[in-house]
N, C-alpha and C positions, 0 to 999 in steps of 0.2 A: 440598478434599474434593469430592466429585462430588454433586451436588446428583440429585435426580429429574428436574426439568427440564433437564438439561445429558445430554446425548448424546456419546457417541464418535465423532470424524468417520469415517465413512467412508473405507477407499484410494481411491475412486475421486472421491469428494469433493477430498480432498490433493490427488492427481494433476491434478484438473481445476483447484485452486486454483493449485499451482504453475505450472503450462503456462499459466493466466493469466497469471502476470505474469511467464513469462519468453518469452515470446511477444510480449507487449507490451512488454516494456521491450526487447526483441529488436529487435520490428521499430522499433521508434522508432530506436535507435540505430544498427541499421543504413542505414535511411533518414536521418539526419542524417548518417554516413558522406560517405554517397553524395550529400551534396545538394552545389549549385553552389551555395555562400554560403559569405560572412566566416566567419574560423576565430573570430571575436568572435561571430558572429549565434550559430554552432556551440554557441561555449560559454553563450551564452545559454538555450538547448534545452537542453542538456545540467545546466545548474544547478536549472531550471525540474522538469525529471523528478526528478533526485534532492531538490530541496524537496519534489517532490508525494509520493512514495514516502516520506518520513520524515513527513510532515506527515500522511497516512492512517494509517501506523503507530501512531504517538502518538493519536492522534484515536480509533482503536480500542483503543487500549491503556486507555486513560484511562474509555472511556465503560466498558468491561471490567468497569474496577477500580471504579468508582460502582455497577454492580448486584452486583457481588459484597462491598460495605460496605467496600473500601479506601478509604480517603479521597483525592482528590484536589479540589483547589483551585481552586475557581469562577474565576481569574483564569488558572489553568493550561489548565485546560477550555476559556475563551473562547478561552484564544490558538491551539490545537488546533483549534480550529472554524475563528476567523480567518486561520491558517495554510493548511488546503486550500481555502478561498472563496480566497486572496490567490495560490496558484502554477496554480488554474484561471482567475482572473481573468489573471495575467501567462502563462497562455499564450493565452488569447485573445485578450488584445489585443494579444502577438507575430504570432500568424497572421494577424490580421484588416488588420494593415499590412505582414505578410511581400508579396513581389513571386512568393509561389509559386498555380501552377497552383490554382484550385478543391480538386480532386482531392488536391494533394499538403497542404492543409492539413486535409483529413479526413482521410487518413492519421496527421498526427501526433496529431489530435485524440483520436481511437479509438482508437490506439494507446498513445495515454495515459493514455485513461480506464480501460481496460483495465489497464494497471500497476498503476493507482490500485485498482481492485479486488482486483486481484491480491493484494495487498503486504495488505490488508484481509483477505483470503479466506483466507490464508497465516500472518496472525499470529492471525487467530481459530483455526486449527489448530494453531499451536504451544502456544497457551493450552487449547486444550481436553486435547491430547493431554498434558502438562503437571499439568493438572487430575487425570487418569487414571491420570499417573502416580505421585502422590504417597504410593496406600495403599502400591505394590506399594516404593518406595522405604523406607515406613516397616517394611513387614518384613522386608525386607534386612536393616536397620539391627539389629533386635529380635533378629535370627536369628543376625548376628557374635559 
């Protein structure tokens, strides 16, 4: 149920969330594409984003479900937290002994950060809208 403090996202909100993270997760992968390194380093970057990407997910999910009085589990919580500390930590210390340009390891950086937002920005939208949706499903229901 939609609380007074809970708002409806905005289309241009959505929009701007989604184009986050498919922009970012875009350019990342096409840039890993394109890079000249091991198809192993490759998939190393490639495992790295989709940990980060589910590890935000969860991470927002969870803190979601704590102010809106779902229960979720102080050891489930840490490891959500410890999750996106531990695939920003492994991709830093990927770049920071990768053999690439300056330049191309702030690309992947931002590029990820970016994701990482996204994927946050995108499921606080599915939950809001979600939210929104519930009266209008309950009168469907009422009305069959």
């Amino acid at each position: 149920m939609a609380t007074a403090s809970t708002h409806r996202p905005t289309g241009a909100f959505i929009g701007a969330s989604w184009a986050a993270l498919c922009v970012g997760a875009l350019t990342y992968l096409v840039g890993l594409w394109n890079a000249q390194m091991p198809l192993n380093e490759k998939g190393y970057y490639f495992t790295v984003l989709m940990y980060g990407l589910f590890s935000a997910v969860s991470l927002q999910k969870s803190v979601r479900d704590r102010l809106e009085g779902i229960r979720v589990t102080g050891m489930y919580f840490g490891l959500c937290w410890v999750s996106v500390g531990l695939c920003v930590l492994l991709l830093t210390v990927g770049l920071w002994n990768a053999t690439l340009a300056p330049s191309e390891k702030g690309f992947y950086a931002m590029s990820f950060l970016l994701s990482l937002f996204g994927a946050v920005a995108v499921q606080k939208n599915v939950r809001d809208l979600a939210l929104f949706a519930e009266p209008d499903a309950r009168d469907t229901a009422a009305e069959a």
